[in-house]
TORMARPA-201286 format. One line per 5 residues: their letters; for each residue x, y, z of N, C-alpha, C, CB. Coordinates in steps of 0.05 Angstrom, whole numbers, always signed. Glycine has a CB too. Layout:
N
A) X/Y/Z/X/Y/Z/X/Y/Z/X/Y/Z ~ ...
***
This chain:
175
XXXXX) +310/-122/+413/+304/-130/+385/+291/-107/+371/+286/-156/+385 ~ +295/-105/+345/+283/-86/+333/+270/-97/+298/+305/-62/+335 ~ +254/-77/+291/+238/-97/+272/+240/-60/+244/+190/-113/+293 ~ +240/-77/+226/+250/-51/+201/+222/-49/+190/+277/-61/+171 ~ +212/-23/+178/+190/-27/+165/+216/-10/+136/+153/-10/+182
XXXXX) +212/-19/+113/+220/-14/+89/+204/+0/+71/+226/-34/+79 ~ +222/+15/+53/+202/+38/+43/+180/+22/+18/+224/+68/+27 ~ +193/-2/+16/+175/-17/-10/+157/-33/+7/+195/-39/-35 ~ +147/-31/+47/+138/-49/+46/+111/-42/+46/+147/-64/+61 ~ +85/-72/+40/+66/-68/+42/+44/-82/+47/+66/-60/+29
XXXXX) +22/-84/+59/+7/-103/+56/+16/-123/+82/+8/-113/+27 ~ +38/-109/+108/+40/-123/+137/+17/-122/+145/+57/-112/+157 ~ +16/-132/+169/+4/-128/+192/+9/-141/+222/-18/-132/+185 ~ +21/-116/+239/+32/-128/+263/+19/-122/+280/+55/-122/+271 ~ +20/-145/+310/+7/-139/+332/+24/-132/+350/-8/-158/+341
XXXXX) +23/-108/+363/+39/-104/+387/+20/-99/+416/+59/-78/+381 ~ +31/-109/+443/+25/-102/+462/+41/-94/+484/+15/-115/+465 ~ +22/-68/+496/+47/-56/+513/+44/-67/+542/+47/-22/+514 ~ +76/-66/+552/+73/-71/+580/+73/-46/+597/+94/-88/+589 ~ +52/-54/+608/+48/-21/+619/+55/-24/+657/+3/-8/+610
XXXXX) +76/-21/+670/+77/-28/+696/+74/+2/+713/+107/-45/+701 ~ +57/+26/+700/+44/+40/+719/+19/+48/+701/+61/+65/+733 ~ -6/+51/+717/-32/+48/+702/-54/+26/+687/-27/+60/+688 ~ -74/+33/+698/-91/+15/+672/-80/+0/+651/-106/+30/+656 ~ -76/-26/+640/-64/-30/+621/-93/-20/+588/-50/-67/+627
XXXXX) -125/-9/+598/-133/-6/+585/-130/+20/+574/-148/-15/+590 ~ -119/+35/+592/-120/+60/+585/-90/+75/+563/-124/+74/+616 ~ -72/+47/+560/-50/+51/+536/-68/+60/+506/-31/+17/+530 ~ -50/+79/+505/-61/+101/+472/-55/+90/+455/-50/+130/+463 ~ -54/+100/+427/-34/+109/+392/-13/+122/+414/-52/+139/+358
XXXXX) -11/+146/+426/+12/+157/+431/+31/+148/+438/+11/+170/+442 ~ +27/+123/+466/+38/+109/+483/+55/+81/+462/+13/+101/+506 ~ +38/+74/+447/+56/+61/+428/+77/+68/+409/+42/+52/+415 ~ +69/+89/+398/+87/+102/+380/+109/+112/+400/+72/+125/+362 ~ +104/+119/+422/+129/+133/+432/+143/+101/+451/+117/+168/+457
XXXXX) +138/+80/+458/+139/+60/+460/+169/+47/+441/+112/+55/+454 ~ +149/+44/+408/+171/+41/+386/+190/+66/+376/+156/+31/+361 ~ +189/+85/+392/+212/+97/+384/+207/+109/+349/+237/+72/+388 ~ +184/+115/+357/+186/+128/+318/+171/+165/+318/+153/+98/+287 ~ +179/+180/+297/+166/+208/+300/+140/+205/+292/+179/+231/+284
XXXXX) +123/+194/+274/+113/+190/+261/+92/+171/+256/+125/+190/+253 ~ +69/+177/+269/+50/+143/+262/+21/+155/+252/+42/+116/+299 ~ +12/+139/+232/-15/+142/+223/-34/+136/+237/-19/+131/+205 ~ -48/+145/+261/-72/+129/+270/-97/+121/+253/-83/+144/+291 ~ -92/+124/+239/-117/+120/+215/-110/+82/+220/-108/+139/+170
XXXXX) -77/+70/+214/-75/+56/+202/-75/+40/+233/-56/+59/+178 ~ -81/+47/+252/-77/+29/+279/-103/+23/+292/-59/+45/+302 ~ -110/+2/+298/-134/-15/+312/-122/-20/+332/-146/-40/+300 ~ -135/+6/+357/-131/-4/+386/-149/-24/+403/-131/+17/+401 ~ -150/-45/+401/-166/-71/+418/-157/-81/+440/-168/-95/+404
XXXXX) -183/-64/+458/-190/-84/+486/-201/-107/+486/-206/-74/+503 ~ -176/-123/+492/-186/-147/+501/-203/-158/+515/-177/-155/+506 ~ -209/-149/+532/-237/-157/+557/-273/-145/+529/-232/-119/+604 ~ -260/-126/+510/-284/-124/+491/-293/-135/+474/-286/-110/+482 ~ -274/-160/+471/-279/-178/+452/-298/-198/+463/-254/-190/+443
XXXXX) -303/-193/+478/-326/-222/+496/-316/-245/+485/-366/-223/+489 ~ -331/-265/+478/-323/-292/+477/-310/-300/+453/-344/-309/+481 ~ -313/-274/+433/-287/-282/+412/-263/-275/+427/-287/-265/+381 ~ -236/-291/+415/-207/-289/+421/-194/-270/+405/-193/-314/+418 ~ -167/-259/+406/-167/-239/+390/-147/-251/+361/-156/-212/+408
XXXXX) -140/-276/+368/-140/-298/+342/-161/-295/+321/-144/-328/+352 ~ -187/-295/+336/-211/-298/+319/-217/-274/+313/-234/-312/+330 ~ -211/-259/+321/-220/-213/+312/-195/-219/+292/-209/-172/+349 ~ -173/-227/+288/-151/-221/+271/-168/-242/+247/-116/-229/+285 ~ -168/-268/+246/-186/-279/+224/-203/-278/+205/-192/-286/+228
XXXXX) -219/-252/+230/-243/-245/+216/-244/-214/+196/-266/-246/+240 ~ -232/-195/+216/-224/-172/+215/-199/-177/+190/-217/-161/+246 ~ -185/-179/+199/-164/-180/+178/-156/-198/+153/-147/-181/+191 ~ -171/-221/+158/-172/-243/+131/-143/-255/+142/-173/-226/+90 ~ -133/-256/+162/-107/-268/+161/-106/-300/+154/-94/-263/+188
XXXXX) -87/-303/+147/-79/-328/+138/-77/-353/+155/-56/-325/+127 ~ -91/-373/+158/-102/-385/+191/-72/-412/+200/-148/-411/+185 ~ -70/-414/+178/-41/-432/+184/-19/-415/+197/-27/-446/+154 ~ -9/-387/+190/+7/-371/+200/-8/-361/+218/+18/-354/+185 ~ -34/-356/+231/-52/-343/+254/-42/-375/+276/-97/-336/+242
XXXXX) -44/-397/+269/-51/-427/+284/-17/-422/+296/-61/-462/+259 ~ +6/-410/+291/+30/-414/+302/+34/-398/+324/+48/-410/+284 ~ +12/-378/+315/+13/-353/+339/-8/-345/+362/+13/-326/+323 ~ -27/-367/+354/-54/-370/+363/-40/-372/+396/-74/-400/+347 ~ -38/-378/+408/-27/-380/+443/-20/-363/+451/-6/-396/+453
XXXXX) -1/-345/+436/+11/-322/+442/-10/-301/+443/+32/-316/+424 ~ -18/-303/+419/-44/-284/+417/-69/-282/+436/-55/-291/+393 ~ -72/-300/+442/-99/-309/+460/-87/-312/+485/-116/-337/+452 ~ -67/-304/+498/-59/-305/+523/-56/-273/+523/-33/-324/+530 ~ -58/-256/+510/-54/-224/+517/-82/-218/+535/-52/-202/+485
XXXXX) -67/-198/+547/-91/-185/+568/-88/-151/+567/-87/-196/+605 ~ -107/-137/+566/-98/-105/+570/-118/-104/+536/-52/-94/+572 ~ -100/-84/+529/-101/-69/+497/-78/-84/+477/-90/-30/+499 ~ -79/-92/+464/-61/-100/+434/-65/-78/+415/-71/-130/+417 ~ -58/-75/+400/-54/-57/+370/-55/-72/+351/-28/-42/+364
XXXXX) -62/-64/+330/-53/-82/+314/-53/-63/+287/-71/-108/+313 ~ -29/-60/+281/-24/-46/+258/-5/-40/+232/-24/-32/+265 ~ -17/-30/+221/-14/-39/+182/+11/-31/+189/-32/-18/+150 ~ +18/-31/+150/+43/-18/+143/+39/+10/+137/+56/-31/+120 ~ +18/+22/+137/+8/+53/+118/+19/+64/+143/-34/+63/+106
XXXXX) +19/+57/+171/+19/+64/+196/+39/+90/+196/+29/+39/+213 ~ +56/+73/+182/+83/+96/+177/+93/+105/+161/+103/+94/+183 ~ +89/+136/+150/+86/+143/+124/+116/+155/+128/+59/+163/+113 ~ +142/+156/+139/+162/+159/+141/+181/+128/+144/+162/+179/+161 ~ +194/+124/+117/+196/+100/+118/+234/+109/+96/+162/+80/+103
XXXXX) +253/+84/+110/+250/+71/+124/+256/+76/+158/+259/+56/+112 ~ +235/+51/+165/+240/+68/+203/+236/+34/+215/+202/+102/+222 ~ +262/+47/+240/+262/+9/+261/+248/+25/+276/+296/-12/+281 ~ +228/-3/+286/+215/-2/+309/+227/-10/+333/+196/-12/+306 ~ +225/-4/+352/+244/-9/+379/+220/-31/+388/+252/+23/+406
XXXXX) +226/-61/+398/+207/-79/+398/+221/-89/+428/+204/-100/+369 ~ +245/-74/+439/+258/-83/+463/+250/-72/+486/+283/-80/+462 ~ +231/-47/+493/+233/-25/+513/+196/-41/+513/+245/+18/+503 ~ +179/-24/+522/+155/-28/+531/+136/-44/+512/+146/-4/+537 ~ +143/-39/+490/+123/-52/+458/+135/-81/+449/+129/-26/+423
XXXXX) +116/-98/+455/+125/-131/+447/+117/-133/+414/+104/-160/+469 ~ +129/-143/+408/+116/-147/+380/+101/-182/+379/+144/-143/+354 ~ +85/-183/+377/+74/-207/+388/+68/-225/+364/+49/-202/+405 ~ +65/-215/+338/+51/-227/+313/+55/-212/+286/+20/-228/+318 ~ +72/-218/+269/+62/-205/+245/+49/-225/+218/+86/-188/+236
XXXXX) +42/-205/+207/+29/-227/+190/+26/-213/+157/-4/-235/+205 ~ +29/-227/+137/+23/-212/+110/-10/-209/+100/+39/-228/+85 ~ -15/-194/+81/-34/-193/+75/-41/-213/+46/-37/-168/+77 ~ -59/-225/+57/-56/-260/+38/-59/-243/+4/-97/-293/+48 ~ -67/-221/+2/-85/-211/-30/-56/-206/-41/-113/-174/-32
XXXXX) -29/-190/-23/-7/-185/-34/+11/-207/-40/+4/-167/-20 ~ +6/-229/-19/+23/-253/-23/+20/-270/-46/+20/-270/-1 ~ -12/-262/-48/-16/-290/-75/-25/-275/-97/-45/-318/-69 ~ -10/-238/-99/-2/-225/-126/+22/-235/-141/+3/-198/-122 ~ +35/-251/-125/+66/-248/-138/+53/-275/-150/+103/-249/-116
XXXXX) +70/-269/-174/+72/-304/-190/+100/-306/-205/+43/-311/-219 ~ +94/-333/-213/+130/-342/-220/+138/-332/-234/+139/-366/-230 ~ +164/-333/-243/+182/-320/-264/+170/-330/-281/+212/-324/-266 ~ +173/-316/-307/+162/-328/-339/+192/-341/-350/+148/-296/-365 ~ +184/-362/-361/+214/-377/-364/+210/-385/-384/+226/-400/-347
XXXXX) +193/-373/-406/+196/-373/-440/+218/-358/-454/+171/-362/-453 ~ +231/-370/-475/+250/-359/-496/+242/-333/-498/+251/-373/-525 ~ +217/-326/-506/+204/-307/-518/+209/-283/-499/+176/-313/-524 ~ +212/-291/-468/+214/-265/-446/+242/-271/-438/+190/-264/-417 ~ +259/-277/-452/+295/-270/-445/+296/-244/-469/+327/-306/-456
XXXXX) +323/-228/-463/+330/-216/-474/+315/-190/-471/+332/-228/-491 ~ +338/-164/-493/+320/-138/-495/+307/-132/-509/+326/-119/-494 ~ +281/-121/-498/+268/-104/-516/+271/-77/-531/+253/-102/-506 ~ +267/-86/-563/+278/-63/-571/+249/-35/-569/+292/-71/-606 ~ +260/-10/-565/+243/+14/-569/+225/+17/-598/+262/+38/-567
XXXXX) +200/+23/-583/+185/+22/-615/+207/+39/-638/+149/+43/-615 ~ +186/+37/-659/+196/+51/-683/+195/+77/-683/+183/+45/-704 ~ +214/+93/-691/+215/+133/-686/+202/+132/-708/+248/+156/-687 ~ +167/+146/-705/+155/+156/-723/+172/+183/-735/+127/+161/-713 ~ +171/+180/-770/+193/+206/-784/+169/+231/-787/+209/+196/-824
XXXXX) +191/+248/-784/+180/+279/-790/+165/+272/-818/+209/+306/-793 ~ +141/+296/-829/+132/+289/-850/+149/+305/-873/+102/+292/-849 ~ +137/+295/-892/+169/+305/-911/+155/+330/-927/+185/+275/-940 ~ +177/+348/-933/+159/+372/-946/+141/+379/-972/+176/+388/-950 ~ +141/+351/-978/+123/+347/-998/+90/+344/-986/+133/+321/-1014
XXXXX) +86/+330/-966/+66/+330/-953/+58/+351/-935/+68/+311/-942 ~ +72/+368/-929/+70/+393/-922/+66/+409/-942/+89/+400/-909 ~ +65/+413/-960/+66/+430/-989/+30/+421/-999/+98/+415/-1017 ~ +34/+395/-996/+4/+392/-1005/-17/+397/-987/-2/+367/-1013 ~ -7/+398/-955/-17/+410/-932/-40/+431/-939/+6/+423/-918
XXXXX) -23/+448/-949/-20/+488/-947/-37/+488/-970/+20/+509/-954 ~ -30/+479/-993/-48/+474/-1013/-76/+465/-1015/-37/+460/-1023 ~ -76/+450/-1004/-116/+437/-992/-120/+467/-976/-120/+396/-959 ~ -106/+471/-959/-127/+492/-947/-127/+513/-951/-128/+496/-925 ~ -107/+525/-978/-113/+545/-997/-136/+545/-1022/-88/+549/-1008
XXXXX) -137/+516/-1028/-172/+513/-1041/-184/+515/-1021/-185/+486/-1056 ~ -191/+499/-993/-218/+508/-988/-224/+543/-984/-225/+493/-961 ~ -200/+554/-972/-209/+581/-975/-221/+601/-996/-194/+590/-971 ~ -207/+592/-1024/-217/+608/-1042/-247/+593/-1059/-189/+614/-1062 ~ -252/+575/-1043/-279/+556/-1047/-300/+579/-1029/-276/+516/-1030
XXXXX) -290/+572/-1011/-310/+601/-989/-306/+626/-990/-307/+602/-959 ~ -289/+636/-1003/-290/+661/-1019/-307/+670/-1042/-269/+663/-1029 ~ -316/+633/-1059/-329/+644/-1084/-357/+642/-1063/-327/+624/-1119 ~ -365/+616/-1049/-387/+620/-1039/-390/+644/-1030/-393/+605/-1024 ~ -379/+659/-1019/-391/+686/-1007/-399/+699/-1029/-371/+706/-990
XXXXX) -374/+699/-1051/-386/+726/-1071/-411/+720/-1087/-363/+734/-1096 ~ -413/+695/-1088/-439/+682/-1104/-467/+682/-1085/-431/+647/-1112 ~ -465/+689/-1068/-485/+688/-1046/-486/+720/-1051/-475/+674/-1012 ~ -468/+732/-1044/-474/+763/-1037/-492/+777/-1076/-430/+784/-1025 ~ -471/+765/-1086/-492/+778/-1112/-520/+772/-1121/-480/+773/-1138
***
């Protein structure tokens, strides 16, 4: 199975865990994942590596709840899955991958266990506006006109008095 991250997307957040059948399952990296999903490219900035045995008596249902603000009706579907992991999980954004768009390989060592949106992006969108007033096109403002050479003439003119205004002041000062 494989999972798309899209260049418009934003505001995911997935949990993956690796199966690791030589080694520590605590000692799985950022590297080991990314090379896992099969991608050139990963942000560790944007990845939260969690040991599970460090969560003490919180679940990692309840680190995603708290930590991440996830949405508890979409957390409550995944809640078993989630709380049955053992080892290291990941859990990481969409910023993760600034080479986009890119599939993640979710079939070889990296489970994808949970994704989830970020509730602030979900409840940005709002409905279509379905007033008369927002059908149709908008026309382009008005082309402000060149000024006409009459107003240019009187331009040149104002600032040929003030000059010869500060011409007399000088001479009237100097004598």
């Amino acid at each position: 199975m494989t999972e798309t991250v899209t260049d418009y997307e934003h505001g995911r957040t997935r949990v993956f865990h690796l199966d690791h059948t030589t080694g520590a399952p605590e000692s799985a990296t950022v590297s080991d994942l990314q090379a896992a999903l099969g991608v050139d490219q990963m942000d560790a900035a944007h990845v939260q590596r969690v040991v599970i045995s460090d969560l003490g008596d919180m679940t990692l249902s309840q680190f995603l709840a708290s930590g991440y603000d996830t949405n508890p009706a979409k957390l409550a579907a995944r809640e078993n899955a989630l709380n049955a992991l053992t080892g290291v999980a990941f859990i990481v954004r969409s910023a993760a991958f600034p080479e986009r768009p890119v599939t993640l390989n979710t079939e070889g060592d990296a489970d994808l266990v949970a994704t989830f949106d970020d509730p602030a992006v979900v409840d940005a969108f709002t409905p279509e506006i379905e007033s008369p007033s927002a059908e149709g096109i908008l026309t382009p403002p008005p082309v402000k006109s060149p000024p006409s050479d009459k107003a240019m003439a009187g331009r040149v003119a104002m600032i040929a008095l003030l000059v010869m205004a500060l011409l007399v002041l000088v001479i009237v000062l100097i004598a």
